[in-house]
Structure formats: C-alpha cells, structure tokens
C-alpha positions in Angstrom: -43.6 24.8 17.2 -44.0 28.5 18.2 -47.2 29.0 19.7 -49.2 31.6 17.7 -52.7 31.7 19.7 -52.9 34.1 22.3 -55.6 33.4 25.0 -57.8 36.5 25.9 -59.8 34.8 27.9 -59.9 37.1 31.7 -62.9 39.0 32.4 -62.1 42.8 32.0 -61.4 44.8 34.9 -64.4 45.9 37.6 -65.0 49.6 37.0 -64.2 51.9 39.4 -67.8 53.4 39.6 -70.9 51.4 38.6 -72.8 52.6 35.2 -76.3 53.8 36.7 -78.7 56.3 35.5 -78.2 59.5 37.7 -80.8 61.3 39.2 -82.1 64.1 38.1 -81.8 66.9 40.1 -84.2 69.8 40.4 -83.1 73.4 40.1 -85.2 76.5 40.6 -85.0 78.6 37.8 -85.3 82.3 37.9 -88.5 83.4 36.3 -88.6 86.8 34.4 -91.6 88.1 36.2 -90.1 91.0 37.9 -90.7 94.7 36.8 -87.3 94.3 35.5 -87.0 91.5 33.6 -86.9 91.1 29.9 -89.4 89.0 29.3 -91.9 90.6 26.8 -91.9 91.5 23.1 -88.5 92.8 23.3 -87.2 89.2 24.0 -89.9 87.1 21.8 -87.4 86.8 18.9 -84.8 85.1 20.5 -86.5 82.2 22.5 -86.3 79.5 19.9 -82.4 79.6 19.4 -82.0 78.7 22.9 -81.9 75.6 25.2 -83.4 75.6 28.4 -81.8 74.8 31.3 -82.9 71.0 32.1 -81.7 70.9 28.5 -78.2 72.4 29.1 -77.8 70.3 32.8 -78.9 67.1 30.8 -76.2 67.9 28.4 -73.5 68.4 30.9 -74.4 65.0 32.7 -74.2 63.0 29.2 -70.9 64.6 28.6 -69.7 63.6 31.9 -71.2 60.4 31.2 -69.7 59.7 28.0 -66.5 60.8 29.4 -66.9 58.4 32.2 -67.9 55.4 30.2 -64.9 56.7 27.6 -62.3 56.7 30.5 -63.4 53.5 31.7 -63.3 51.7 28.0 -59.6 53.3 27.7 -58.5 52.0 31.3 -59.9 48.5 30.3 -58.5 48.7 27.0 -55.3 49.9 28.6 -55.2 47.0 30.9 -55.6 44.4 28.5 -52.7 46.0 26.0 -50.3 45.1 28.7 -51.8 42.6 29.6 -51.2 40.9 26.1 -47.8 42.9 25.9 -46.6 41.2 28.6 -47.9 37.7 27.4 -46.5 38.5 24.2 -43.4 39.7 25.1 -43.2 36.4 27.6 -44.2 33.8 24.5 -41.5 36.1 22.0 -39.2 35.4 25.1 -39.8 32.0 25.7 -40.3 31.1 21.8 -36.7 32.7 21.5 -35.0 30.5 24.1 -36.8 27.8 22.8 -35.6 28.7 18.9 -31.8 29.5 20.6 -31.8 25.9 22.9 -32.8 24.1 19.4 -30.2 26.0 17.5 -27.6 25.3 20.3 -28.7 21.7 20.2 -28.1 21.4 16.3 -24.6 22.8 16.7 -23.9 20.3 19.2 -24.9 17.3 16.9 -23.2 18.9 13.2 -20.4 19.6 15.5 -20.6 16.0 16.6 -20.8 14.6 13.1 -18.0 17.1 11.6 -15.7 15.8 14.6 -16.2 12.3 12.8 -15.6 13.3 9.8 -12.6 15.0 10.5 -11.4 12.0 12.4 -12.4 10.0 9.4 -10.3 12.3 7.4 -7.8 12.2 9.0 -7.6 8.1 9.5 -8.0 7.9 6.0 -5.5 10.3 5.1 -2.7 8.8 7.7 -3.8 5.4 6.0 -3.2 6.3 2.6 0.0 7.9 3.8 0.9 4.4 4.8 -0.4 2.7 1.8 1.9 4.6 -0.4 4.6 3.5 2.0 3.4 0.4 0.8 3.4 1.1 -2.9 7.0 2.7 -2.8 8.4 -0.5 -1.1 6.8 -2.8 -3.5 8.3 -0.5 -6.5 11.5 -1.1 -4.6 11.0 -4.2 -4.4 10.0 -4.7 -8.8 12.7 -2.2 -9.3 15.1 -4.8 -6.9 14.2 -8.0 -8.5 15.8 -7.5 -11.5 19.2 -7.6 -10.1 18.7 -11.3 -9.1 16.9 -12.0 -12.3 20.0 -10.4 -14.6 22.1 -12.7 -12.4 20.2 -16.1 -12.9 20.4 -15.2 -16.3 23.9 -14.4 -16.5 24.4 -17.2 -15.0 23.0 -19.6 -17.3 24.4 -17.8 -20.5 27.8 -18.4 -18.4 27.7 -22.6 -17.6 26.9 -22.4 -21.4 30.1 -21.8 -21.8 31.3 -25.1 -19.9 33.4 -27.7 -22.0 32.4 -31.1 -23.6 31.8 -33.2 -21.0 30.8 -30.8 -18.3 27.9 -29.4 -20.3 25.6 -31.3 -18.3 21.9 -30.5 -17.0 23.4 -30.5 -13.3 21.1 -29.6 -10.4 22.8 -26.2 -10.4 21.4 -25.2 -13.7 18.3 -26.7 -12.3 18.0 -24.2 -9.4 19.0 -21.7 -11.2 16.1 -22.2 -13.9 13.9 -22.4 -10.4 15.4 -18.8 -9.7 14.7 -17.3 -12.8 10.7 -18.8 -13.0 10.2 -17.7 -9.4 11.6 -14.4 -10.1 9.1 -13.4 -12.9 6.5 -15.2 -11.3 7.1 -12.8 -7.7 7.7 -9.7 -10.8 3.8 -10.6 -11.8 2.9 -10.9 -8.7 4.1 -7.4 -7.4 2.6 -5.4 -10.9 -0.7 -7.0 -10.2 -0.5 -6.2 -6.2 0.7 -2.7 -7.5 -2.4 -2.2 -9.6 -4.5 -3.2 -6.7 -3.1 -0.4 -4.1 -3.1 2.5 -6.7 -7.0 1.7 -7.3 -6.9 1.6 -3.2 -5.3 4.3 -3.4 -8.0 6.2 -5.7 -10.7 5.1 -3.5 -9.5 6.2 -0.7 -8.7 9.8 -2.5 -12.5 9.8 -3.4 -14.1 8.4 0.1 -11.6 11.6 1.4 -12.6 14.2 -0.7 -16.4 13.2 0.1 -15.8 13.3 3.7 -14.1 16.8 3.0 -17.1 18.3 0.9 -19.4 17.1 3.9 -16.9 18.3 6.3 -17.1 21.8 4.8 -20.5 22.2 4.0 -21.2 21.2 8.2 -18.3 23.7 8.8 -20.0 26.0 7.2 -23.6 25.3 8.7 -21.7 25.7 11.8 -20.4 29.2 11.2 -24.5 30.1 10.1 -25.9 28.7 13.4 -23.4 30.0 15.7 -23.9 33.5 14.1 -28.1 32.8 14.6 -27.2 31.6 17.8 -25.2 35.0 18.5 -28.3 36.7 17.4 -30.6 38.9 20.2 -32.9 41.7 20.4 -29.9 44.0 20.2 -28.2 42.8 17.7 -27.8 45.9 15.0 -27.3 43.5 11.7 -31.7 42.5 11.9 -33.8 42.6 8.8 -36.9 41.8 8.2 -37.1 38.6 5.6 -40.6 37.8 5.2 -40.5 35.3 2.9 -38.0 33.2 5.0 -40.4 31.2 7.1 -40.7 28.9 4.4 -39.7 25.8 3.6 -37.3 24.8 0.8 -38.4 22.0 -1.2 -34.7 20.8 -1.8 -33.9 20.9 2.1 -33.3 17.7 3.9 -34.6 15.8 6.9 -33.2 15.4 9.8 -32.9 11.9 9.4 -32.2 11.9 5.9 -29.5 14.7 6.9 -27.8 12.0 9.5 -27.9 8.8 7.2 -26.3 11.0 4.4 -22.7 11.8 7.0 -23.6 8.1 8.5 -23.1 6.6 4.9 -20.2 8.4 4.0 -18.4 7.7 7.1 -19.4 4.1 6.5 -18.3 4.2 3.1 -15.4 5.9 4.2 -14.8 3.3 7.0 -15.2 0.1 4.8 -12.7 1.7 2.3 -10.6 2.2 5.0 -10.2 -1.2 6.6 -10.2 -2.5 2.8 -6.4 -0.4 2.7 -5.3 -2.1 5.8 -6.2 -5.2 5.1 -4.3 -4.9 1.7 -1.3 -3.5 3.5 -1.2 -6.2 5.8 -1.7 -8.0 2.4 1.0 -6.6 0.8 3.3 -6.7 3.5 2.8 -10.7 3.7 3.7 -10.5 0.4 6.8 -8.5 0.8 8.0 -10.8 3.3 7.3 -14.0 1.4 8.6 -12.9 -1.3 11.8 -11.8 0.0 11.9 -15.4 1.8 11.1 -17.1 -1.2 14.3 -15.3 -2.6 16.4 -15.6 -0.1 15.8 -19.3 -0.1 16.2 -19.5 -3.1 19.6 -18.1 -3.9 20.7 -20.3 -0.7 19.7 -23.1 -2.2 21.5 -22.1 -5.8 24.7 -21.0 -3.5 24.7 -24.5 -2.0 24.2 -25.9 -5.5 26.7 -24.2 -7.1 29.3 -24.9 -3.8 28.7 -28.5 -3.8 29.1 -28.8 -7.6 32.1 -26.9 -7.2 33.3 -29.1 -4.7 32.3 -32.3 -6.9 35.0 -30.5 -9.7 37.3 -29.9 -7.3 37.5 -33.5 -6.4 37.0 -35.0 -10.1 39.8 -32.4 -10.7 42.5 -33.4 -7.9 41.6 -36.9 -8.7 42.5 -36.4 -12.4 45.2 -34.8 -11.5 46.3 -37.5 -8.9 46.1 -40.1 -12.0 48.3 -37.6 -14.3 50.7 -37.5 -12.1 50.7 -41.1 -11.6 50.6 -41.4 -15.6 53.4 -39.2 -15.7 55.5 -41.2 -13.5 54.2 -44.2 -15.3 55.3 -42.5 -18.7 58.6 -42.0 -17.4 59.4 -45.1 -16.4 58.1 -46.8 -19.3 60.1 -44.2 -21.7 63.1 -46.0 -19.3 62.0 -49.4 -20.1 61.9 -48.8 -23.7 65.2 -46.8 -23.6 66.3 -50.2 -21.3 64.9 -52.8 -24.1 66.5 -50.8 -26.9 69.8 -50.7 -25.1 69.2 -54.3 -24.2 68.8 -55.0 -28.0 71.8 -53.5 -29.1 73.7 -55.6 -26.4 72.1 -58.6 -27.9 73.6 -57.7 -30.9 77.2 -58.0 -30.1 76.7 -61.5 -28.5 74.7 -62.4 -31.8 77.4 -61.4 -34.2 80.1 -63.0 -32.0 78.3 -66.2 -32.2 77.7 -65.7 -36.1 81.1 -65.2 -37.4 82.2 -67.9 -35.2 79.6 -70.1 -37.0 81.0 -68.6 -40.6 84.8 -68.8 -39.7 84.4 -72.6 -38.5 82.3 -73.1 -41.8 85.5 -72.9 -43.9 87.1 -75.8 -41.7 88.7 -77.8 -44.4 87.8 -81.6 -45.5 87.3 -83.5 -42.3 87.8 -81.1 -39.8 84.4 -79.7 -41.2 82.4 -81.5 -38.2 79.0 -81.4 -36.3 81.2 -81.2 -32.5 79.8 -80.0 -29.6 81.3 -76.5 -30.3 79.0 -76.4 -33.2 76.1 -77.5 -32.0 76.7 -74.7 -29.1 77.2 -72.1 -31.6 74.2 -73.2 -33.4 72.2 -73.3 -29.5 73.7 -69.8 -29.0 72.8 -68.1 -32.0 69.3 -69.5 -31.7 69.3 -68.3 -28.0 69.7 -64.8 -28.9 67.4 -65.0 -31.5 64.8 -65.9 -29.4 65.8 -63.2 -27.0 65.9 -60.6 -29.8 62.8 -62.0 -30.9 61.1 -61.8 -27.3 63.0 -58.3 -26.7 61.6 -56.6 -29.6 58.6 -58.1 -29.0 58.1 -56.3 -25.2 59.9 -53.3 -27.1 56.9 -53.0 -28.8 54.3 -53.6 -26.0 56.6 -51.2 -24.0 56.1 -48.4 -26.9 52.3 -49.1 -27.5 51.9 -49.2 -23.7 53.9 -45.5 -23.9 51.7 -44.8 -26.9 48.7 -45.5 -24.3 49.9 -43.4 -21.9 50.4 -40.6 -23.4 47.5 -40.6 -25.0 45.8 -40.7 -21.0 48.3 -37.7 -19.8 46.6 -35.8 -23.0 43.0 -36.7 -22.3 43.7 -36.2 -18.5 45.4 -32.9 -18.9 42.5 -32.1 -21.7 39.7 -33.3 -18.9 41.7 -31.4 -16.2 41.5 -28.4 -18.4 37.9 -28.6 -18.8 37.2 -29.2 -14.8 39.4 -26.1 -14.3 37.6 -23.9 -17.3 34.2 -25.2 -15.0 35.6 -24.7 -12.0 36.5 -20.7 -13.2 32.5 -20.2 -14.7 31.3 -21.5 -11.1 33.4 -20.1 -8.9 35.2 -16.9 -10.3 32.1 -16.0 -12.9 28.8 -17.6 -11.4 29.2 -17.4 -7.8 31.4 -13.9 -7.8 28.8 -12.5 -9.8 26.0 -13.7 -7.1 28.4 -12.1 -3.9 25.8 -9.0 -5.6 22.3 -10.6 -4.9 20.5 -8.1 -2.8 18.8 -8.9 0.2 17.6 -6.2 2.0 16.1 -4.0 -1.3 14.2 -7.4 -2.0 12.1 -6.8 1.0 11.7 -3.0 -0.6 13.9 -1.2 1.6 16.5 1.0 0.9 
C-alpha cells in the first residue's frame, strides 16, 4: 500500500539570531531654543501632524524587527518545503519502484500462466490433430469392411447355387455365416467408436477455444502492463485520471484470477488425456478388429480349401468307379453280344437234332423203334434246351446287369457333374472372388 502520511515531526531550524527585546537607545535631540530656531507661533500649527523622534526610531526597530522575525519564518518555512520535497519526492520514488517491481512481478506470473496455456493449446491442438488421424482411419476402415462383407455375401448367394446333393449346410457356409455376423458386428462397433471421437473431438475444440479466449485476454493484459511498466516521469503520453484509483466491482482476485486459468488448464488437461486414452482405445480396436478379420477369412480360406479338397477326392473317386463301370459296361455289352451269339449257335445244333428226331419219326412199321439213336436224339435235344434255357436265362441277367450299369455310369457321370459344378462355385467363383479381401485398408490404412 502506498504510504500517504508524511511525518513532520523535526524541530524547526535554530534561528540565526535570538528574538530579544532590544535596547532602547538614547539620542540627544536638538532643541529649538536658539535665536534661530523656529520654535514659536510660526511653528504651533504643525506640531500635531508629526511623530517625534523616539516615535520614528521605535518605528524603524519594529520594521527591522518584523523583517527579522519575517525572514526567519520564511527561512524555516523554506527549510521544511524541501525538507518535505525531498521526502516526498523519495516516498513518489520509492512508491514508484515499488508500484513498477509489483507490475514487473504480475507480468512474470500472466506470462507464466499464458506459457501454459499456450502449451495447453498447443498439446490439445497436436492431439486432436492425431485424433482425426484416428477418425479418418476408422472411416477407412467402415468404408473397407464392406468389401469383405459384399464377398461373404456373394459367397453364400453363390454355394446356393450348388446341385442336389451338394446343397449341404457344410462348415464352409458355416464360417462364412461367422464372417458376415462378425462383419456387421465390427461395422457397429466402428459407427459407435466413430460417434465417440467426433464428441471428443467437439470437446476438445471447446476446452481449445477456452484456453485461447484466456490466452488472449492474458496476452492482452500483458501488452497493458508492459506499456505501465514502460511508463516514467518522462513519459509524454501522462494524463491525469482521477477517478482511476478505484476499484471495479466486476474485477477479480488474485486468487480467484489463478483458479479461473488453473481450472481451464485442468479441464483442458482431463479432456486431453480422455483423447488419448480413446486413441489408444481406438487403435486397440483397429488392431483387433483387423485380426479378427484376418482370422477370420483364414479360417473361411481353409474351409473352403479343405472342402474343395473333400470334392476333389469324392470327385476322382467317382470318376475312378466310372471308369471302372465303363470297363465293366463294356465287357458285359461283350458278354451279352457272347450269350446272343452263343444262342444262335445253340440253334443250329438244336434243329440238327430236331429234324433228325422228325425224319426218323416217319421210319415205317417196325423199323419205328425206341434204339439207342433215339433215345440220344431225345437226350440231345433236351440238352440244348436246357442250355438255351440256362443261356437265355444269364442273357437276361447279363442285360439287366448292363441295365444296372448304365444306369451307375449315368448317376456317376450326373454326381460327377455336380462335384465339378461345386468344385467351379468354390474354387473359380468363391475363393477367386476372395483372392480381393483387403487386408491392409481393414486396419484403415491406405
């Protein structure tokens, strides 16, 4: 506080000459007594308009007096203005210093407080910076995941199109429904984490542009004290401003002043660390995601090769047994052609034996007998009977048996057709369609 009382407190200065009453001193006076003098009538008219002598000395000692004592009153009075000019001008001095050190000291702590802030700033606007990293890489990402989605599907709508009886619930369609649920459950997953940085993002806008105002307003408190701390008795831009030592009813406290800059660097602070922590958040979830994916479509690849493989062998084994059923056709087809032609040499033989049996029927009278030649036709004719009989018979085994193998070759071929019509979905369709799974946009890079 400047100190207003000034102490007058020193005895006044000794006079030079101490105040006594002088002595009077005695003068003769001239009397008119002579012949020549003027006293007389001629001179009685003026007496009383005159002072006497005493009278005129006495006046010229209380002059010099009064001069005296005056000189002496002005000489003390003299000292003691300098006196209190010089303690004046020391207290304007050291109440100046004093005002100027404070001053000096306040710009050292705003200046303090606005290097925080811009630190803060600029922390929060380098974190923000990298949060929107963030957000473009996880719109990457969304924006990736719906090539791998497109394919899952496509890939289902595809083994739709598998024949009677491949049209089975394998464990490739099974992965591949896993695929597609993962894929909108990681698409949910990134629009929700995606809502969460762009309110981040907000905050951190707001906690900034709160920092800034504060930063500005102690910017330009800065400018004001470093242009009052420029300020001296020379300075040629001094008013007077009366009503300035006053005041303001809306100003601030010196410790409200710091806890206002102290809670918005906290604020500032905790919003701050909340974006990195939901970076590193969101960067978990990049990379778990992308895993998750990546696993994924391995393990659908390795479905879709080992069911590939399982055609591939029902296929070569189908076509193993055609080929053997071919063969099989053919030489039955030669059996039959071998039982026919086997027939028609029975027939010869048959006849033969017949008309012998019909010419020796017309033997006349006696001659008409039961010899052995007869009963040898009769044996022979029988014979091929039962081997017409037991040829036709296996003829028609033979043919059914033919019959039965062709109908094989066509369910074979058919079956073959349809491992081959699975074999082209899984392999030419499916798993040529997945060669295009991304990998590294999944992770949100370009």
């Amino acid at each position: 506080m400047v100190q207003t009382d000034i102490l007058l407190t020193k005895e006044p200065a000794p006079q030079t000459v101490p105040a006594c009453q002088l002595p009077r001193k005695l003068y003769d006076v001239a009397r008119n007594t002579g012949a020549h003098t003027s006293s007389g009538l001629a001179t009685a008219g003026f007496r009383t308009a005159k002072y006497l002598v005493d009278e005129w000395f006495q006046n010229c000692y209380a002059r010099y007096h009064q001069a005296f004592a005056d000189l002496d009153q002005s000489e003390r009075q003299h000292h003691e203005s300098q006196q209190l000019v010089a303690e004046t001008e020391a207290l304007a001095q050291r109440t100046q210093q004093d005002s100027t050190k404070k001053v000096g000291e306040r710009l050292q702590d705003v200046h303090c407080w606005k290097l925080e802030l811009q630190r803060q700033v600029e922390e929060l606007v380098a974190e923000t910076d990298l949060l929107l990293a963030q957000k473009q890489r996880l719109e990457r990402t969304l924006d990736a995941t719906a090539v791998p989605f497109s394919i899952a599907t496509d890939n289902l709508q595809c083994r739709e199109r598998r024949q009677h009886p491949d049209l089975v619930r394998d464990c490739v369609e099974m992965e591949l429904l896993k695929e597609a649920d993962l894929i909108r459950n990681i698409q949910e997953l990134l629009k929700r984490t995606m809502m969460q940085v762009v309110n981040q993002i907000r905050m951190n806008h707001e906690h900034k542009e709160t920092c800034e105002m504060d930063w500005s307003d102690k910017v330009e408190a800065c400018n004001i004290d470093e242009a009052c701390c420029r300020y001296h008795n020379q300075s040629s831009d001094l008013q007077f401003y009366p009503h300035s030592a006053k005041f303001e009813e809306s100003a601030s406290t010196p410790e409200t002043w710091a806890k206002f800059t102290q809670e918005n660097l906290h604020r500032a602070e905790r919003e701050r660390l909340a974006s990195v922590n939901l970076r590193k958040l969101v960067e978990s979830i990049l990379q778990d995601t992308s895993e998750d994916l990546r696993l994924q479509c391995d393990a659908v690849n390795l479905a879709f090769g080992r069911r590939c493989e399982e055609l591939e062998d029902a296929r070569r084994k189908l076509e193993h047994h055609l080929r053997k059923t071919l063969r099989e056709i053919m030489d039955q087809e030669h059996n039959v052609a071998a039982l026919k032609q086997a027939i028609r040499d029975k027939e010869a033989p048959l006849k033969v034996a017949q008309t012998r049996l019909y010419q020796r029927s017309h033997r006349p009278n006696v001659e008409l007998c039961r010899d052995a030649v007869q009963f040898r036709l009769v044996s022979e004719v029988e014979e091929l009977n039962l081997s017409l009989e037991a040829l036709r018979e296996k003829l028609l085994e033979a043919e059914q048996s033919l019959r039965n193998l062709e109908d094989t070759r066509m369910s074979l071929e058919k079956d073959i057709a349809v491992k081959t019509n699975s074999l082209f979905i899984d392999r030419q369709k499916c798993m040529a369609h997945r060669t295009r799974y991304p990998t590294v946009q999944l992770a949100g890079y370009q």
